[in-house]
Every structure is written in structure tokens, then in C-alpha cells.
C-alpha positions in Angstrom: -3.8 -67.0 4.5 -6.6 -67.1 6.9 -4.9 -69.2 9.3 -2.9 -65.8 10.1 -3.7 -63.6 12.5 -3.4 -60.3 12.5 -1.3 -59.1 15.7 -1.2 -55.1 15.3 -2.8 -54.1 18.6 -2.6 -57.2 20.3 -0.5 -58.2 22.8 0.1 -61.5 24.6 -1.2 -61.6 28.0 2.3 -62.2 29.6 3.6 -59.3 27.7 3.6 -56.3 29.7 5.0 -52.9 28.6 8.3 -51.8 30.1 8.0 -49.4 33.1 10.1 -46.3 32.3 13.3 -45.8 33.3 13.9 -42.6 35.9 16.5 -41.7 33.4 13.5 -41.6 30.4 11.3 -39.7 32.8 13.8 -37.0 34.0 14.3 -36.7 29.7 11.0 -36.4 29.5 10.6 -34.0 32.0 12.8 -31.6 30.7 11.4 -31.8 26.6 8.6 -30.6 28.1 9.6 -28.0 30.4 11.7 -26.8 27.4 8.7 -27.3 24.7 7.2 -24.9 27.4 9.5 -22.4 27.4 9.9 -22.0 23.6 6.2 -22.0 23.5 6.2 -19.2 26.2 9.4 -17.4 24.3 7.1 -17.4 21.5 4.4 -15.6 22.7 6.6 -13.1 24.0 7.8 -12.8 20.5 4.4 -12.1 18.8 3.1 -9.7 21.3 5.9 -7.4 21.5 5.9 -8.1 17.3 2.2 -6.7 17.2 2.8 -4.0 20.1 5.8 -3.0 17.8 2.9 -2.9 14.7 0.7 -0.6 16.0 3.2 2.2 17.2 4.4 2.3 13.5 0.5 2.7 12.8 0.2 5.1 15.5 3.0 7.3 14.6 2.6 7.2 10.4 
């Protein structure tokens, strides 16, 4: 057993990682312009929820 090595982590010099494709970074791209939006929508979503809130308050 100790004549293994471990290899998580490691990499072999020659072994480079894979440039992305322009097709993978358009895709990515556009998660996150969308992750933004929802995150934005969200927002929205809690502050007219909370603005909604206090005119019940107001007018009980």
C-alpha cells in the first residue's frame, strides 16, 4: 500500500486543463445574467411584500 500515491489534487505536468469552449462561455454568461435577474426579481418581490405589510398596519 504505500507504494501508492495519492493523486487527488495532483496533476501531471503535461496535463493542462481544457480552455473553454466560446460555446461554454456564452452558457455561462447567460446562467449568470439570468441568476442575476431572478436575484433582482427577488428583491423586487420582498420589498413591495414588506411595502404591502405596513399599509395593512397603517390602515388596521
Amino acid at each position: 500500500m504505500r507504494f501508492f500515491r495519492r493523486t487527488t489534487g495532483r496533476r501531471a505536468p503535461q496535463e493542462r486543463r481544457r480552455a473553454p469552449s466560446f460555446r461554454e462561455l456564452r452558457a455561462r454568461l447567460r446562467t449568470e445574467k439570468a441568476e442575476a435577474r431572478l436575484l433582482d426579481t427577488e428583491v423586487r418581490i420582498h420589498q413591495e411584500a414588506a411595502r404591502i405589510r405596513n399599509q395593512i398596519r397603517t390602515s388596521a
